[in-house]
C-alpha positions as CSV (number, residue, x, y, z in Angstrom):
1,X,119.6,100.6,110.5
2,X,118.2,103.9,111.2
3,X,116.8,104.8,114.6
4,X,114.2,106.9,116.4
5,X,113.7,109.6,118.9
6,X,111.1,108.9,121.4
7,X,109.4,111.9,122.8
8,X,106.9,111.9,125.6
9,X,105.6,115.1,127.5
10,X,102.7,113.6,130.5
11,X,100.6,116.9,130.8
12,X,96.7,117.2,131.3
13,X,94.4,117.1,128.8
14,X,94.1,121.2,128.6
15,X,98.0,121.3,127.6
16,X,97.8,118.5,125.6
17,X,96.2,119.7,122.4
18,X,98.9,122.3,122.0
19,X,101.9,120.6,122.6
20,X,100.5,117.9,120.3
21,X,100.1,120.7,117.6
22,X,103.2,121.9,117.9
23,X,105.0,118.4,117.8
24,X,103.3,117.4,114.7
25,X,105.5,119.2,112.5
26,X,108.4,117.4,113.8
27,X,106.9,114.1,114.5
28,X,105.0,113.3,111.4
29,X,105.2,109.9,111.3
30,X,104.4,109.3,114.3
31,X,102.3,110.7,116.9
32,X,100.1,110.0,120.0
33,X,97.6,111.1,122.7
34,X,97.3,108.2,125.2
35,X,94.8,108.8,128.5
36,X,96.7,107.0,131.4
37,X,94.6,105.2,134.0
38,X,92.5,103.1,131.2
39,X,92.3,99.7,132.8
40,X,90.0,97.2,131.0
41,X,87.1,96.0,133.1
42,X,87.4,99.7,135.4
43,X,83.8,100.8,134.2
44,X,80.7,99.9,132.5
45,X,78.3,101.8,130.3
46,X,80.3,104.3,129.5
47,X,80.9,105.8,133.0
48,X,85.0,106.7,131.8
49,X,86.8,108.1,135.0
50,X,87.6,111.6,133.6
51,X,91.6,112.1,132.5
52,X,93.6,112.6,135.3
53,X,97.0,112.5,132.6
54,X,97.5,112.2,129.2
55,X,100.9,111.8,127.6
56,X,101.5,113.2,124.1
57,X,104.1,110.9,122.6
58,X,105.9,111.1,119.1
59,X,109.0,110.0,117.0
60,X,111.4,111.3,114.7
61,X,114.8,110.4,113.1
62,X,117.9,110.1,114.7
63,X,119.6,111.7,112.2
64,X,122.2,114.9,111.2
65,X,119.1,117.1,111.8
66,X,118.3,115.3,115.4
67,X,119.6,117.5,117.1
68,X,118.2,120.5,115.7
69,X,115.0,119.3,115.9
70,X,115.1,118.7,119.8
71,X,116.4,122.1,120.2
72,X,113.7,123.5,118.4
73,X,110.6,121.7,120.1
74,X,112.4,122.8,123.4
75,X,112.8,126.4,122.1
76,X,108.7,126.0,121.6
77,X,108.2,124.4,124.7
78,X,109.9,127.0,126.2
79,X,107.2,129.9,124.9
80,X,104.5,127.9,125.8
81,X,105.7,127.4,129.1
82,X,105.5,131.5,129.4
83,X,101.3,131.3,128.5
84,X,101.2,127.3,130.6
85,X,103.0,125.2,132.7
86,X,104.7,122.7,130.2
87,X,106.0,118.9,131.2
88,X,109.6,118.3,131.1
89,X,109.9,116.1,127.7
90,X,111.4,112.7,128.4
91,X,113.6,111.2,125.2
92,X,114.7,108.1,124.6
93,X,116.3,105.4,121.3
94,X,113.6,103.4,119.7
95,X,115.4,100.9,117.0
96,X,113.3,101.0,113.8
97,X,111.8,97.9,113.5
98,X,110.4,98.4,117.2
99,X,109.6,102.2,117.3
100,X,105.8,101.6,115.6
101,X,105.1,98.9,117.9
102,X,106.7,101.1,121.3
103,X,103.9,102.5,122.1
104,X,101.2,99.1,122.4
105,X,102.1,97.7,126.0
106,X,99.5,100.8,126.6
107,X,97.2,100.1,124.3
108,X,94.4,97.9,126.4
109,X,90.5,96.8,125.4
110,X,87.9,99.8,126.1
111,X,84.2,100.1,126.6
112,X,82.3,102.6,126.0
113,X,79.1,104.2,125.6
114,X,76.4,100.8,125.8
115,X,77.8,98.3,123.7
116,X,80.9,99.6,122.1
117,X,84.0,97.7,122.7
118,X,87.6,98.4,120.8
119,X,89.7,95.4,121.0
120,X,93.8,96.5,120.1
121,X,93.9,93.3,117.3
122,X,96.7,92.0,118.7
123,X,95.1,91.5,122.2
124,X,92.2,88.6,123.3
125,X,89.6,89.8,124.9
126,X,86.0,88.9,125.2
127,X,82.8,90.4,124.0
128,X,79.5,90.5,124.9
129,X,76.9,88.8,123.0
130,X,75.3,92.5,122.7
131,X,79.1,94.5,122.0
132,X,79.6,96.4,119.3
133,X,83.1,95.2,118.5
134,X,86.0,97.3,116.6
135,X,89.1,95.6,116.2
136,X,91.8,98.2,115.6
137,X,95.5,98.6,114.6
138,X,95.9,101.9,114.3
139,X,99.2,101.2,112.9
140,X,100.7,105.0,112.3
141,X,97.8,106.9,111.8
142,X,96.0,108.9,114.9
143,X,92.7,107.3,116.0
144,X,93.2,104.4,119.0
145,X,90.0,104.9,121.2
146,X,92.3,106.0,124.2
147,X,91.8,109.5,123.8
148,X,88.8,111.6,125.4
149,X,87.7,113.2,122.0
150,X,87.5,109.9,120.0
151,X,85.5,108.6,123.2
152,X,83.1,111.0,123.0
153,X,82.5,110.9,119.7
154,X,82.1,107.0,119.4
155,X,79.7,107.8,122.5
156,X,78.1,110.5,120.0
157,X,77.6,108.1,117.0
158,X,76.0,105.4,119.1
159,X,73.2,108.2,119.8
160,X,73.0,109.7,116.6
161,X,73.8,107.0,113.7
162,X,70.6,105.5,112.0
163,X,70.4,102.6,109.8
164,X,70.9,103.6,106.1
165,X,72.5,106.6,106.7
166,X,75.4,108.5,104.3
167,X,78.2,109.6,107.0
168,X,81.3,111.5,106.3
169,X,84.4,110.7,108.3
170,X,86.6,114.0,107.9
171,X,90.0,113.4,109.4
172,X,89.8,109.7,109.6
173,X,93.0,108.8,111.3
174,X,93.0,105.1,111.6
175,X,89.1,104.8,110.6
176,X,88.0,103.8,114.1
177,X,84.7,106.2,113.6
178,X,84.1,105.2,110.4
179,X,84.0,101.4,111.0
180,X,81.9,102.5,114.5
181,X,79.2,104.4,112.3
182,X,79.1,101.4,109.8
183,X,78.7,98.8,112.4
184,X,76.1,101.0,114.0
185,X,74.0,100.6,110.9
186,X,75.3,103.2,108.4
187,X,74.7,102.3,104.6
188,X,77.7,104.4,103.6
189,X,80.6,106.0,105.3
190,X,83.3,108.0,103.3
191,X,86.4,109.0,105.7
192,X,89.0,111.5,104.5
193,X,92.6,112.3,105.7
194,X,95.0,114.5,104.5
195,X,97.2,111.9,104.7
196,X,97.9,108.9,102.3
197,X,98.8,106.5,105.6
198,X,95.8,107.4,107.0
199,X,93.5,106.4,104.0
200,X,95.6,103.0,103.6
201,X,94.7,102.0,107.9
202,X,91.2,103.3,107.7
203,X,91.3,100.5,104.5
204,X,93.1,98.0,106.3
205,X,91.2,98.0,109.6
206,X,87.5,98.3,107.7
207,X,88.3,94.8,106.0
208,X,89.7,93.4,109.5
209,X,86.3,94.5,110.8
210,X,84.0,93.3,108.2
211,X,82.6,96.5,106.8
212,X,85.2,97.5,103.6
213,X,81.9,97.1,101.7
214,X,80.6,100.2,103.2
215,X,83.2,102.1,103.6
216,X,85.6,104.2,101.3
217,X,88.3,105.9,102.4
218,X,90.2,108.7,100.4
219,X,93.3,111.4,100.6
220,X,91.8,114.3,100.4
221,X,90.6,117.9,102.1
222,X,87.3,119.8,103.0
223,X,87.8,121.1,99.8
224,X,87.9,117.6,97.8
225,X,84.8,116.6,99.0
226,X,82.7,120.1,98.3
227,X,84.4,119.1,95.1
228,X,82.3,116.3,94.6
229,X,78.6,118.4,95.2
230,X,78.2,115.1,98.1
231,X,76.0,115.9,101.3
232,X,75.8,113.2,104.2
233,X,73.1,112.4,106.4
234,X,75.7,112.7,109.7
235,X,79.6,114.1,109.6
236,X,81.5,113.6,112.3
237,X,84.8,115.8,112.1
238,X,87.6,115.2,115.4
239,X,90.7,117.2,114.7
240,X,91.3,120.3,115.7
241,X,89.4,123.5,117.3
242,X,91.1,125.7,115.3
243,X,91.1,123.7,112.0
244,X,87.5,123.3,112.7
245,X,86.9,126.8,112.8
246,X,88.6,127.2,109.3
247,X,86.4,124.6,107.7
248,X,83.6,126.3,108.9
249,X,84.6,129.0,107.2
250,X,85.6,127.3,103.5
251,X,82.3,126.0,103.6
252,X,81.8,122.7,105.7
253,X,78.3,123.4,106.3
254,X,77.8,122.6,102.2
255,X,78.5,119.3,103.4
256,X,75.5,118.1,105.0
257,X,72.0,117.8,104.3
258,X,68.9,119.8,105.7
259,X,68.3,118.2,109.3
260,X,71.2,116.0,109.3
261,X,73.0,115.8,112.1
262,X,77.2,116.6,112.9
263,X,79.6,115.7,115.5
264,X,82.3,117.9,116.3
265,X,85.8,117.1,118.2
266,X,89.5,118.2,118.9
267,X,88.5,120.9,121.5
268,X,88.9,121.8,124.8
269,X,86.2,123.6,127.2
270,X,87.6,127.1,126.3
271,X,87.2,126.5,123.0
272,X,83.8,125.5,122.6
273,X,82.3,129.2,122.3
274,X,84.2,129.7,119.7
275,X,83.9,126.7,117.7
276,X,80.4,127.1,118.3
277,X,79.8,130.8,116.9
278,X,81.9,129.7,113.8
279,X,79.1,126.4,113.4
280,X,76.4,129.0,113.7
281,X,77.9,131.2,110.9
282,X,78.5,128.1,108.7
283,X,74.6,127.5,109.0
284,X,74.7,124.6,112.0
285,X,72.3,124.9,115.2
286,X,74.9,123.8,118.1
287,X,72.2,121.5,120.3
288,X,74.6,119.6,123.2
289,X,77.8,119.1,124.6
290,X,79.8,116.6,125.9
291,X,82.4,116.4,128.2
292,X,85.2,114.3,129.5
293,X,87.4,116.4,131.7
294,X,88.5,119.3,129.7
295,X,87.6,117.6,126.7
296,X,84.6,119.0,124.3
297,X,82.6,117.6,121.8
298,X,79.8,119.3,120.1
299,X,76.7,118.0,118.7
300,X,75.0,120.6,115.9
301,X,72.6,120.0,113.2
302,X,70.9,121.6,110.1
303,X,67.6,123.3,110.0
304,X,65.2,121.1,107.8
């Protein structure tokens, strides 16, 4: 029975986008961003204590290439280290019927904004009669509600989503967003991820949640979707700064309609300026931002 390599680097969240980035390639099928110091019932209406740690934690195969691989994300490590202070990365054997499930003991309910609460589906919880509810197993795609940028963007689409709305999802991960800007009233929410486990989750967890009816998630790129000559009402678009600044650049401004709004994730505080001049090239009007700790997101929209 085959085995996995547990790694898990606790940095802050300024570190923590670029170590995730540069662990991806290794850890594929499976990687995390988890904010410690989320305990259910800390806060209310959406006053989140800011990140004090995060810890960036993937998997890959204990296998002939094991080895190599750990010397090689320490060989990285080690030149980021030179430009910021790196974590030292903890390892440790997950067996493989347990290493999807490793990471859950973490995973707790979380309000946020007014009335949005994520329930993990495997834990009980009450609601309030009022509570946006999202019921969530993010199973091995990114997108659990722990993280500052997803926060702030579920914050974001409570503010921004109005009933009968078209939204675009790009990046799903798990489809937490998507299901978020359905139950806030949307009429239509398509979510796109590069990757084919992604698409199946968003699936999966917009029929736990009631709202597969409006919600259709796809494998696909920027590109896919220009494709199609769609524009959207609202995109919301948590991935990367720099991945943002290259969709501005292929054209994601095509994607959404005169006045509609987008919400725009991924980044830290440096980064903003940048992301921001490459939104005002792509034909957006950056209006706010918001912050959790070093974490940005960026509201824009389209002139009318």
């Amino acid at each position: 029975m085959p085995r996995w390599i547990e790694i898990a680097l606790t940095t802050d969240g300024e570190a923590a986008e670029a170590i995730a980035q540069e662990l991806y390639p290794f850890c594929h099928q499976g990687l995390s961003i988890e904010q410690l110091g989320i305990m259910p019932g800390a806060w209310d209406d959406g006053d989140v204590p800011p990140p004090t740690a995060v810890v960036v934690r993937g998997y890959f195969l204990e296998d002939e290439r094991a080895e190599s691989t750990r010397a090689e994300i320490e060989r990285i490590l080690g030149y980021l280290n030179m430009m910021y202070p790196m974590p030292t990365p903890e390892y440790r054997l997950v067996d493989d019927e347990d290493w999807a499930e490793a990471w859950k003991a973490n995973y707790h309910p979380v309000r946020l904004g007014r009335r949005i609460f994520i329930r993990p589906l495997w834990v009980e919880a009450e609601a309030e009669p009022q509570d946006i509810v999202i019921s969530l197993d993010p199973g091995m795609a990114f997108g659990t509600g722990t993280h500052p940028t997803t926060q702030l963007c579920l914050e974001a689409l409570e503010d921004h989503v109005k009933p009968g709305q078209q939204v675009l999802d790009l990046g799903c991960g798990s489809g937490i967003l998507a299901i978020a800007a359905a139950k806030l009233g949307a009429a239509h929410v398509l979510g796109v991820d590069i990757d084919d486990v992604a698409r199946r989750v968003t699936d999966e967890n917009a029929a736990v949640n009631g709202v597969a009816q409006q919600i259709t998630a796809r494998t696909g790129t920027l590109e896919d979707v220009l494709a199609t000559g769609q524009t959207f009402d609202l995109i919301v678009v948590n991935i990367l700064a720099r991945v943002i600044i290259s969709m501005c650049q292929q054209g994601l401004g095509q994607t959404l309609r005169p006045g509609g709004q987008a919400i725009l994730s991924g980044l830290i505080l440096e980064q903003a300026d940048e992301v921001e001049a490459a939104l005002r090239q792509a034909g957006f009007i950056p209006t706010a931002r918001r912050l959790q700790g070093d974490w940005v997101a960026i509201e824009a929209h389209k002139v009318a």
